[in-house]
C-alpha positions as CSV (number, residue, x, y, z in Angstrom):
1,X,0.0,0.0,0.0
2,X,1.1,3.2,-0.5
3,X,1.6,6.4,1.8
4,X,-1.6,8.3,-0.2
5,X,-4.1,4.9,0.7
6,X,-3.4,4.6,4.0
7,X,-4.4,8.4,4.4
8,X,-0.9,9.3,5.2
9,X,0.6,12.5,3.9
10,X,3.8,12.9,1.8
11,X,5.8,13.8,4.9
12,X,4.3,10.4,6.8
13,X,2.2,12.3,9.1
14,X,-1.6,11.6,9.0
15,X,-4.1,14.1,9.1
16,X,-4.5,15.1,12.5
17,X,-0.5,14.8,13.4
18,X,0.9,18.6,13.3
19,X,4.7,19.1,12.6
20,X,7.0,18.0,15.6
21,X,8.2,21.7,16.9
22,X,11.3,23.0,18.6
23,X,12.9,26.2,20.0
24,X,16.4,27.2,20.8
25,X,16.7,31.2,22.6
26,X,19.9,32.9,22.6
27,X,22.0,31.7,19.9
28,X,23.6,35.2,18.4
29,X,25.3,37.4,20.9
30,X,25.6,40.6,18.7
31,X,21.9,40.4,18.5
32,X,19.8,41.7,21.2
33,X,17.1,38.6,21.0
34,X,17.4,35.8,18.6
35,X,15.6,32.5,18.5
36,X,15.8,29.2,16.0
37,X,12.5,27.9,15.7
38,X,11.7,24.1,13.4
39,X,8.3,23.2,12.3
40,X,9.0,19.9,10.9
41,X,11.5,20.2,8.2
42,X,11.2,24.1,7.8
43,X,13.9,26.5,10.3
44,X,14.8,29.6,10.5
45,X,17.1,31.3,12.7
46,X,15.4,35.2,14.2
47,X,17.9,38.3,15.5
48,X,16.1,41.2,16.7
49,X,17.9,44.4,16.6
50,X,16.7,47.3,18.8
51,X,15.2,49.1,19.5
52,X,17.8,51.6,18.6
53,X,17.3,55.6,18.9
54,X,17.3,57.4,14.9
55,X,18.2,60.7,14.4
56,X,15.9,63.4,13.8
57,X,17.1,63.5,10.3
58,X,16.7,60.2,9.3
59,X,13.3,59.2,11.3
60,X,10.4,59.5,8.5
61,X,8.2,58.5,11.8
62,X,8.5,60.9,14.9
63,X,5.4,59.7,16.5
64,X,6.7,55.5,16.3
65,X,9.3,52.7,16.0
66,X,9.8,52.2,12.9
67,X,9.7,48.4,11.8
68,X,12.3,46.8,9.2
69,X,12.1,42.7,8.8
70,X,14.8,40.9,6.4
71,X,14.0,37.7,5.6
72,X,17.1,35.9,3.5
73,X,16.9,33.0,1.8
74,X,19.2,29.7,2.7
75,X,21.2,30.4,-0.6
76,X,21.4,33.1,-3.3
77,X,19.8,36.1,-3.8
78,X,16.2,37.0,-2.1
79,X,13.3,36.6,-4.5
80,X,9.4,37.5,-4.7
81,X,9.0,35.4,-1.8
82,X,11.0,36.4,0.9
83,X,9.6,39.8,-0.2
84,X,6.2,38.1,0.4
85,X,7.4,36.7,3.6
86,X,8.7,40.5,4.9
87,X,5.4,42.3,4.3
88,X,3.7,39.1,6.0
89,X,5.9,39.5,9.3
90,X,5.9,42.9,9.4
91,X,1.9,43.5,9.4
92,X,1.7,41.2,12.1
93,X,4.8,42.7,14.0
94,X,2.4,46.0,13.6
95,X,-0.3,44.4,15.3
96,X,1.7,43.4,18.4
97,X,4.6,45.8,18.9
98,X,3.4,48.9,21.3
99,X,5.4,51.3,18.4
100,X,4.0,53.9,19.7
101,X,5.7,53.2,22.8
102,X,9.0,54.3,21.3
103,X,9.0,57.2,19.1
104,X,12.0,57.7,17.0
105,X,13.2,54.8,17.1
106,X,13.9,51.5,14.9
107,X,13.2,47.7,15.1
108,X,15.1,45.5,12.9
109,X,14.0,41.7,12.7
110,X,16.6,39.6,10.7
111,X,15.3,35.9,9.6
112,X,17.6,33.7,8.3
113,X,15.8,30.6,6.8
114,X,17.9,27.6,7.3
115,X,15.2,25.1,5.6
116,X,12.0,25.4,4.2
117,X,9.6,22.4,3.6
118,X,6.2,24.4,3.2
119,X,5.7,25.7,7.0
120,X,8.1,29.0,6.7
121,X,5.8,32.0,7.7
122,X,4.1,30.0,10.3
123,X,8.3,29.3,11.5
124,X,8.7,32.9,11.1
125,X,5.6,34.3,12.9
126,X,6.7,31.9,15.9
């Protein structure tokens, strides 16, 4: 019999088993929080940078943090989709982060994706 008849999906799992999921804190030191998080197959490591003050000439927003989140591929040059993936993270980075909290300054969220196997934004919004 084959995965597909006995109702298994391509990864083994059947339909009600979620990804196994892990979480390492503290991994970079010249980041001010970072995080690997696995869903399955799919990892990425996090830094978070800041928030750091900006200078009155360079701060577009004096009443908030501004928000900056990189996502980079494993390999190569960044495409469409990590693009996708940045505007993703940061509208729900907006929803969470008091920015208003901290005018005048900056947030920068750096995700390294180490492997992808279909579950990256939920990796990256964990």
């Amino acid at each position: 019999m084959e995965r597909g008849e006995l109702g298994l999906r391509i990864d083994g799992r059947t339909s009600t088993q979620m990804r196994p999921l892990s979480a390492d804190i503290g991994l970079l030191q010249n980041a001010d929080g970072s995080a690997r998080f696995s869903c399955g197959h799919s990892s990425a490591i996090v830094a978070v940078h800041g928030p750091v003050e900006e200078s009155r000439q360079t701060s577009q927003l004096a009443d908030r943090m501004r928000l900056f989140v990189v996502v980079r591929p494993r390999s190569g040059m960044s495409s469409q989709r990590e693009k996708a993936l940045e505007v993703s993270v940061t509208k729900r980075l907006q929803r969470v982060v008091e920015t208003r909290r901290f005018p005048r300054t900056r947030l920068t969220v750096v995700c390294q994706i180490e492997q992808d196997d279909g579950a990256m934004l939920s990796v990256l919004l964990n």
